[in-house]
Each structure stands twice: as structure tokens, then as C-alpha cells.
C-alpha positions in Angstrom: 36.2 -26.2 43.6 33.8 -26.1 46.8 37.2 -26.8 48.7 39.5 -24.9 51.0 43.0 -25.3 50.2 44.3 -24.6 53.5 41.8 -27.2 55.7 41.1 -29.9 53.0 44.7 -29.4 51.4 42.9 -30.2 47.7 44.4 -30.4 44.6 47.3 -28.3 42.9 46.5 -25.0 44.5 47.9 -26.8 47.6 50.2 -29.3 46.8 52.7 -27.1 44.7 53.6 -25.1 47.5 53.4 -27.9 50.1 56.0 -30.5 47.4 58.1 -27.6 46.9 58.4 -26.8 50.6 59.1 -30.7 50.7 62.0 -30.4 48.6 63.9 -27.9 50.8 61.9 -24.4 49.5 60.9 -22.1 52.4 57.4 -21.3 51.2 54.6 -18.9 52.3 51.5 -18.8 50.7 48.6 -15.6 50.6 45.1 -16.5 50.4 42.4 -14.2 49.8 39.0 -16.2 50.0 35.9 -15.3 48.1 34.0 -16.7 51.0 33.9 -16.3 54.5 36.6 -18.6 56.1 38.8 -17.7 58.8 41.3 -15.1 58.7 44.4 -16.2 60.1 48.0 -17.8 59.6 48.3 -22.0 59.7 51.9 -23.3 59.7 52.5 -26.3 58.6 56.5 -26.4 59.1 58.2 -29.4 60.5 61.5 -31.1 60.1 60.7 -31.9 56.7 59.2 -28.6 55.4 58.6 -25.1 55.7 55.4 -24.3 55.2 52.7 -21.2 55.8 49.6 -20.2 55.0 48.0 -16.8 55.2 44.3 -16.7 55.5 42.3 -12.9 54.8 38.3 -13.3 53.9 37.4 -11.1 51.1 33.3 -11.2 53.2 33.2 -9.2 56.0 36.3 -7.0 54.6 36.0 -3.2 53.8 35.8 -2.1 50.3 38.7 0.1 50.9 40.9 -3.1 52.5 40.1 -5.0 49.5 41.8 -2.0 47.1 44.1 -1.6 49.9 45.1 -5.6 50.0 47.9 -5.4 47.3 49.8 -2.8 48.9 49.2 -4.6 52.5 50.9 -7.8 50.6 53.6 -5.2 49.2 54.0 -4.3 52.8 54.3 -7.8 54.0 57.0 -9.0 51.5 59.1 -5.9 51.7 60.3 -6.5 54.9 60.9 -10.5 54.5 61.5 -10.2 50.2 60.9 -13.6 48.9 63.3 -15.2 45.9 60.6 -16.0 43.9 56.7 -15.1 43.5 54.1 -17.4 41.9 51.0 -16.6 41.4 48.0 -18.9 40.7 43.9 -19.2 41.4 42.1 -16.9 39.3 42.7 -13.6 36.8 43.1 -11.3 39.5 45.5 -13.2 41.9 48.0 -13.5 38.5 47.6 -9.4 37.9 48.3 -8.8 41.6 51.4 -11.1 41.7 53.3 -9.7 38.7 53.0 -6.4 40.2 54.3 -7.4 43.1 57.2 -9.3 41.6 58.2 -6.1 39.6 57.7 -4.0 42.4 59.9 -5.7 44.3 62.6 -6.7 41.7 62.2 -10.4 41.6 61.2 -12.9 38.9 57.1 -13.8 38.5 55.9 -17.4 37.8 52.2 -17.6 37.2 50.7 -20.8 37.3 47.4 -21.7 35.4 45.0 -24.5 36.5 42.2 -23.7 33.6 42.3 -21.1 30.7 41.1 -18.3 33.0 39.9 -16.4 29.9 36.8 -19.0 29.4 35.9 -17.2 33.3 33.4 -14.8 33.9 36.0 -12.5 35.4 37.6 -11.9 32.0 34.2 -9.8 30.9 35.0 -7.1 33.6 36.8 -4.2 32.1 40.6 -4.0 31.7 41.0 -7.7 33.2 41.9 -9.4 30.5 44.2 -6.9 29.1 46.2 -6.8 32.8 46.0 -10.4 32.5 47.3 -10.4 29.4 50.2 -8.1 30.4 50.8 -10.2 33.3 51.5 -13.2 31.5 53.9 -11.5 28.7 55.9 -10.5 32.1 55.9 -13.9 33.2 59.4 -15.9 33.4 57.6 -18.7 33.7 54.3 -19.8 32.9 53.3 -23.6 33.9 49.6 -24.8 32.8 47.1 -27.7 34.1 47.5 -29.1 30.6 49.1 -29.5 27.0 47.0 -28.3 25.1 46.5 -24.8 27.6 50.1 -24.8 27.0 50.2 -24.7 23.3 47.9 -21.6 23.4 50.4 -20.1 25.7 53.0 -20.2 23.3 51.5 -19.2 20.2 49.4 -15.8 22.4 52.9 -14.9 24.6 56.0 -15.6 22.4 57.8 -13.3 25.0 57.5 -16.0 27.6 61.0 -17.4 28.3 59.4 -21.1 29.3 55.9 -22.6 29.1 55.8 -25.7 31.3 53.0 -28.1 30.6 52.0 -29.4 34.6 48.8 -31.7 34.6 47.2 -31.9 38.0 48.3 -35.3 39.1 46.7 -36.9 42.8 48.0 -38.3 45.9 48.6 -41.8 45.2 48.2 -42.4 49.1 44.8 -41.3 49.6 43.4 -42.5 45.7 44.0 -46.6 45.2 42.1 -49.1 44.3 39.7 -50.5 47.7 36.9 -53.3 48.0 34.1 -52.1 46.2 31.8 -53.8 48.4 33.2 -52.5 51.6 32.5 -48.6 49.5 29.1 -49.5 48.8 28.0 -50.6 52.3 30.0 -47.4 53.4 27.8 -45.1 51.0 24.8 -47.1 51.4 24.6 -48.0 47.5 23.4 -51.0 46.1 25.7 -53.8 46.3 25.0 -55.9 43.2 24.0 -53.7 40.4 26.0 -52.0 38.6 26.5 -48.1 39.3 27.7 -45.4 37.3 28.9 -42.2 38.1 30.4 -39.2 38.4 31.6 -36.4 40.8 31.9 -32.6 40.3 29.8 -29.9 39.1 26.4 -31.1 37.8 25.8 -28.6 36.0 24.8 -27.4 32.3 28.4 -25.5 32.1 30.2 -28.6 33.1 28.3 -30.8 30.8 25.9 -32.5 33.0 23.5 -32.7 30.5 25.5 -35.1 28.5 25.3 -37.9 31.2 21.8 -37.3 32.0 21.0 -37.9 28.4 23.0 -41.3 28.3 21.2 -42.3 31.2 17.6 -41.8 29.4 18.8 -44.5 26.4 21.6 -46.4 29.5 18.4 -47.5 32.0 15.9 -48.7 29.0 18.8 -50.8 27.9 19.9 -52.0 31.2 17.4 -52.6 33.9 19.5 -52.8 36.9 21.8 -49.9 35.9 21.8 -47.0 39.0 23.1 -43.7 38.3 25.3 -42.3 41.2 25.9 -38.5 41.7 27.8 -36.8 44.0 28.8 -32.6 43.6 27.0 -28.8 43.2 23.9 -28.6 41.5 22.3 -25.4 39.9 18.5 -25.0 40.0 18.6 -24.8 35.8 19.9 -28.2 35.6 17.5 -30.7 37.2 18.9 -34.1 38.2 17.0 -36.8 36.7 14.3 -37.9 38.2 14.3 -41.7 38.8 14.0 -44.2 41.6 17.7 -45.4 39.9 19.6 -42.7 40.3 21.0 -41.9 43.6 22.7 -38.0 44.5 25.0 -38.1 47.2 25.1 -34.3 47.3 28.5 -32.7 48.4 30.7 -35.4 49.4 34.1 -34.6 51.8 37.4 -35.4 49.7 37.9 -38.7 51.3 34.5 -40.1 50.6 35.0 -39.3 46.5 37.8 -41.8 47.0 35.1 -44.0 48.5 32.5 -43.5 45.6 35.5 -44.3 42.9 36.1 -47.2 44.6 32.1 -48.3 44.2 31.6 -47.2 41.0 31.8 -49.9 37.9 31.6 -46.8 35.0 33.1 -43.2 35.6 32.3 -40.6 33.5 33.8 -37.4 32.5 31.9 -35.0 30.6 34.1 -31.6 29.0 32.5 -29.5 27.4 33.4 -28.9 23.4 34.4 -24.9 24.7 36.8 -22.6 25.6 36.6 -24.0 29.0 37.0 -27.3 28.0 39.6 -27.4 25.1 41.8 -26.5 27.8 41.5 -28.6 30.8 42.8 -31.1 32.3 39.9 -32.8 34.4 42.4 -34.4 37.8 39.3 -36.3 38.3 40.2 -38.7 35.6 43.6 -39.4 37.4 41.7 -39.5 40.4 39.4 -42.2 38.4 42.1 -44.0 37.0 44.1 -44.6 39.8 40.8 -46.4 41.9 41.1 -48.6 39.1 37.7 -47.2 37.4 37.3 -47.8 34.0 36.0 -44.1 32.7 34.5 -42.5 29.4 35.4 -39.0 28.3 34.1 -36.6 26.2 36.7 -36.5 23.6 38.0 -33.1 23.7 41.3 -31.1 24.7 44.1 -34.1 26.9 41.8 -36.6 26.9 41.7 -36.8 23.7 46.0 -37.7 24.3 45.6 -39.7 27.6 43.2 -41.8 26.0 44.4 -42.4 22.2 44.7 -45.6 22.1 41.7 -46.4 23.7 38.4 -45.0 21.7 36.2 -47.2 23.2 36.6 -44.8 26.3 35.6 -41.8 24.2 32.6 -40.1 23.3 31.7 -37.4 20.7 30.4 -34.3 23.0 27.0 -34.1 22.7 25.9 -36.9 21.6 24.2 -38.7 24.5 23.4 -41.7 21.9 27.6 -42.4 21.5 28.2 -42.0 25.2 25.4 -44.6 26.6 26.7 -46.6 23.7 30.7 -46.3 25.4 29.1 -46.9 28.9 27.4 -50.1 28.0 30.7 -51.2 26.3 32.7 -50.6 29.3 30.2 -52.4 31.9 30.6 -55.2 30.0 34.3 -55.1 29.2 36.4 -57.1 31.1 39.7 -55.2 30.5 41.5 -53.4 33.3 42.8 -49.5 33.5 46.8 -49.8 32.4 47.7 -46.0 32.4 50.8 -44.6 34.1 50.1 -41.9 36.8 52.5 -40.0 38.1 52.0 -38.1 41.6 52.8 -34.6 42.7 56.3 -35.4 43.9 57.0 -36.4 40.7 55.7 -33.7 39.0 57.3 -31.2 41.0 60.5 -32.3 39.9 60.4 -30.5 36.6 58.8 -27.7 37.6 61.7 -27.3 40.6 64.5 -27.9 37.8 62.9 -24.0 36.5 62.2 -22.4 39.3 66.2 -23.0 40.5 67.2 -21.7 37.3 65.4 -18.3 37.8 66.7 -17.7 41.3 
């Protein structure tokens, strides 16, 4: 997600441990990055919560330390043995926390933020079957959407619960703001009307969908600007236009900032087995800066947005989405969809863990 979830505290990866340490759970949490931050331990307990974080950096490690890292966790929880292990990121973080949960006798949660089988790490020999295994194992298995929690259900009947857990936001930090005040802040133009999007520009993200609106959007609409803001891939060249306007990487609290400014946001999922399973938190993020949006209509959005078609597009077809676009730059209706935070979320989610310990 080009994010650390210790420093930048982003998204569900850290706000399921820090709500459930907010609600009275003494929680410690294991990171092993794929990059090269800081080793090291950040607490974050106060008189509210209990809360740790455990930093190792998978660059600059040994070979034989990264083999050895599962039984150095083994180590580590043997002599403080937790209630509870739940296991969450990628393929390999879910395979090491079920062993580790039947190793030391306790019950495993995994949590799943996208249908990890759509990742690359799914080709490399034996993962998916250990994933698999994992997951049959699993008392509880809670997913970033509905739909990624149907396919749970019908692939692992031996799952005792399958809890459906959208990523919500922090109703604090997204809000609606003056969208002047955003565009003088971001130095975009203050009396046109922008579209946008932030995120992965890229072909496996469907970029490509936006960038063909835009070719029909700007011939149709002369003062139309196109705003970008994420990671790009050399494959996938941004357009090239005096109109659109990339932002490159922004820090979290600047996206809030381009929401704000933006008049159109845009979500484009993919029709795959990456998409049919998401749930993009950037719409929630979207919707609750009061940003009208269109989505490619595919896996929850196509259920978040039912009763409003006129906010989604058939994927791949760049003609229907310039066509939604136009619609909703003109439209004077506002956003009216209920969304919940993480507190509220956690709730539920709480209601199972308690039942297992």
C-alpha cells in the first residue's frame, strides 16, 4: 500500500489491533517488512490501550534469519503465550500464524484484506496449498468484503465463522473541508472542475480505464483537468496533456486534502480475480469528503452503490465511464451513504473473538 503501518498507522492492518487494544485487549503485533524500515519495538500503550509493535526488516536480514524467523516468533510467544493469534497481510504471514497458533495450543484467526490467491505469491510452490490448509484451520476467518466472504464459505465449509469486515476509515481525519482552501493547498486550479483519483496508476489496478474516459471527458469538456496522485509503472504512461496534473506520492493526510478538491472521484476495479473480491476503502475514504465518485461495477460496489447506477460503469468501457463522469459534474445531488468507522466495526468482530477465548 506504499505505507508503513507502524509510522503512518494506515488502514485495517493497523487499526484492528490499535480498536481492539482500545476496547480493553492487551495486543502485540509482529511485523516483518519487505523493505528496509527500522527494526525495532514502538509502544503505543497508555491509559486507554495496550498497544506494541515489533518491527524486523526482511533487507539487510540473513537468509538463514529469515527461515529462522518463525521459530524466533515461536520463541517470543512461548514465554508470554498470547490468548489469541491473528494473522493478516499476505499468504505467508497467514501460513506462519496458524502454525504458530497450533504450536502453541491456542485458537488462529486469519484476517484477509484482498483474495490473496489473485497475488503473485500464490504461483510459488506449495503456497497456496499451505494457504489453503491454513484457512481450513482457521476458527475464524474475517474478509475486506462480502463478496470475498461468500467464496470463503463455499471453498472452507470447515470454517466455524466467516465474518464479512469492510475496511471502513477514520471519520476524524476524512470529512468534508473547503474545496477552495484544498486547491490553493495543492496548488490546483481553483475554478475548473477536477477529476481524480488516488492509488496505483497502473494497468493491474485499472488505470487504463480512466485514462481512456479522459481522451472522450477533455474533447467534451474544455476546462475539465485530470488530477492524479499514487505509484506509477513505466508500462503505463500517464497521459500526456497540459490538463492533467500528477501529484505523485501524496502523504495520507494530503489524500484527505485532494478528496476534498476534487468535484468527480473515480474508482476503477478491475473485472478479475483481484477485483471481484475487494473492497476499494478509498471509496469510503471518497464518500465521507463528500465526493461524489463512479465505480467500475464489479464485486461491493456493485452493493454499495445499487440504487445508484448513474455512479457505475461497465469495466472497460472508457465510452460508459466518461459518459458517468460527465453526468456526475453536472449533477447537483449530494453523497447520502452511511459510513461506519473502525470503532464501530470492531464491535462485531470483538463479539467473536471473546467467544473463542
Amino acid at each position: 500500500m506504499s505505507k508503513d503501518v507502524i509510522l503512518d498507522k494506515y488502514a485495517r492492518l493497523y487499526e484492528i489491533p490499535n480498536q481492539l487494544s482500545r476496547i480493553g485487549h492487551d495486543v502485540d503485533c509482529y511485523c516483518l517488512s519487505y523493505q528496509s524500515h527500522a527494526n525495532g519495538v514502538w509502544s503505543e500503550c497508555d491509559e486507554v490501550k495496550k498497544l506494541k509493535w515489533h518491527s524486523k526488516s526482511y533487507i539487510g536480514l540473513s537468509k538463514a534469519f529469515i527461515l529462522s524467523y518463525p521459530f524466533y516468533l515461536l520463541e517470543l510467544l512461548s514465554k508470554n503465550k498470547p490468548d489469541i493469534i491473528i494473522a493478516a497481510s499476505d499468504i505467508p504471514h497467514i501460513i506462519m500464524g496458524e502454525w504458530l497458533a497450533k504450536k502453541l495450543e491456542i485458537p488462529f484467526v486469519a484476517d484477509l484484506y484482498d483474495n490473496f490467491e489473485a497475488y503473485g505469491q500464490a504461483k510459488i510452490p506449495f503456497m497456496k496449498f499451505l494457504f489453503h490448509r491454513a484457512l481450513s484451520s482457521a476458527k475464524l476467518v474475517s474478509t475486506t468484503s462480502y463478496s470475498l466472504a461468500e467464496k470463503i464459505r463455499k471453498q472452507y465449509p470447515d470454517v466455524l465463522n466467516v465474518y464479512p469486515m469492510p475496511s471502513v476509515i477514520d471519520k476524524k481525519i476524512f470529512k468534508s473541508g473547503d474545496k477552495t482552501l484544498a486547491r490553493k493547498k495543492l496548488s490546483l486550479p481553483l475554478n475548473q472542475p477536477l477529476i481524480g483519483t488516488a492509488g496505483g496508476l497502473t494497468k493491474m489496478k485499472g488505470i487504463a480505464d480512466l485514462f481512456g474516459a479522459w481522451e472522450i471527458l477533455k474533447k467534451k469538456n474544455d476546462q475539465a483537468c485530470l488530477i492524479l496522485a499514487g505509484p506509477t509503472e513505466d508500462s503505463t504512461k500517464l497521459p500526456d496533456d497540459d490538463r492533467v496534473i500528477y501529484l505523485g506520492l501524496l502523504p495520507h493526510h494530503d489524500v484527505v486534502t485532494l478528496f476534498q478538491a476534487l468535484d468527480v472521484g473515480v474508482l476503477c476495479i478491475p473485472d478479475d480475480e483481484f477485483g471481484q473480491y475487494c473492497f476499494p476503502q478509498k471509496a469510503y475514504e471518497m464518500l465521507a469528503c463528500k465526493l461524489k465518485i463512479v465505480s467500475s461495477a464489479i464485486g461491493d460496489m456493485k452493493f454499495l452503490l445499487d440504487q445508484k447506477p448513474k455512479q457505475l460503469y461497465c469495466t472497460g468501457d472508457a465510452q460508459d465511464l466518461a459518459d458517468k463522469i460527465i453526468f456526475q459534474l453536472e449533477s447537483t445531488q449530494q453523497q447520502d451513504l452511511p459510513i461506519l468507522d473502525w470503532q464501530d466495526t470492531l464491535m462485531g468482530f470483538d463479539g467473536y473473538l471473546k467467544q473463542l477465548i
